[in-house]
N, C-alpha and C positions, 0 to 999 in steps of 0.2 A: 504494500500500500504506500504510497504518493503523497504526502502533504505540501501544498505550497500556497503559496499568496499571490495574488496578483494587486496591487493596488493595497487597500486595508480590506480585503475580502479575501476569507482561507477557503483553499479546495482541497479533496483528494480525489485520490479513484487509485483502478489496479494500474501497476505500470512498471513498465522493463527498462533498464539503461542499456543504451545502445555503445557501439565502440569507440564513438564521438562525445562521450560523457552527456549526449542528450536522451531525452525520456521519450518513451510513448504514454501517453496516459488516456485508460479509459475511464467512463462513470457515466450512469444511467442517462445522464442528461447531457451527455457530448463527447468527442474524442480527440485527441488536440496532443502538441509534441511540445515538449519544451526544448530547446536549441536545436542540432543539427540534428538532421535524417541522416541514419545509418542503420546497418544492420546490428542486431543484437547477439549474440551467441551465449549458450547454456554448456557446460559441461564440455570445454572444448579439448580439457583432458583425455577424451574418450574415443578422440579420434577417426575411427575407421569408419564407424557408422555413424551418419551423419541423415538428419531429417528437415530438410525446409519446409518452411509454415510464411507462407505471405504476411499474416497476422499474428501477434501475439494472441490474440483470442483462441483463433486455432491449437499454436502452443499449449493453451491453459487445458483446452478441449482434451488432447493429445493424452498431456501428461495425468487427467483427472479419470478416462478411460482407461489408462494405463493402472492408473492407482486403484480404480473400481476392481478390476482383473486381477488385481494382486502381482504386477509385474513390474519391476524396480524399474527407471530410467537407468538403460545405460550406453545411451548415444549421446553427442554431442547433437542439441540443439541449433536452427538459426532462423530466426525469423528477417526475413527481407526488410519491413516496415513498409514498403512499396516496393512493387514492381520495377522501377526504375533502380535499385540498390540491387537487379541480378548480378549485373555487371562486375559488383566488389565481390559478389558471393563466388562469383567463379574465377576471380583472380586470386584469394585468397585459399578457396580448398578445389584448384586443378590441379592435377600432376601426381 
């Protein structure tokens, strides 16, 4: 969970930091980034298998069916944040 201010008004929501030290932030009543767009990565320890997720939401999806099944995460996550960020996803884990 995400706490921040904007002005003298506090918000939260769910949210991932990205590898640009910016946020995705969701919450019922909007979806909004705090500084740069970048992709996110989870578990990047884990190497070989790897799962992209356009959205963090998807991720949450992912990881909550996974934990429903009883079956530990053990991939490296990455969420895109948009479409437009495949570009870095594929310069970072080709080869």
């Amino acid at each position: 969970q995400i706490h921040y201010k904007v002005e003298d008004k506090s918000y939260f929501g769910l949210g991932i930091e990205n590898q640009s030290n910016g946020y995705e932030i969701r919450n019922p009543l909007m979806k909004s980034k705090l500084g740069k767009n970048d992709i996110a990565i989870v578990n990047r320890e884990n190497g070989k298998n790897v799962v992209v997720f356009e959205g963090m939401t998807d991720m949450f999806s992912y990881l909550q069916m996974a934990k429903d099944n009883g079956k530990p995460n053990d991939r490296t996550l990455v969420v895109l944040n948009s479409i437009t960020n495949t570009g870095t996803f594929i310069e970072q884990f080709s080869g």
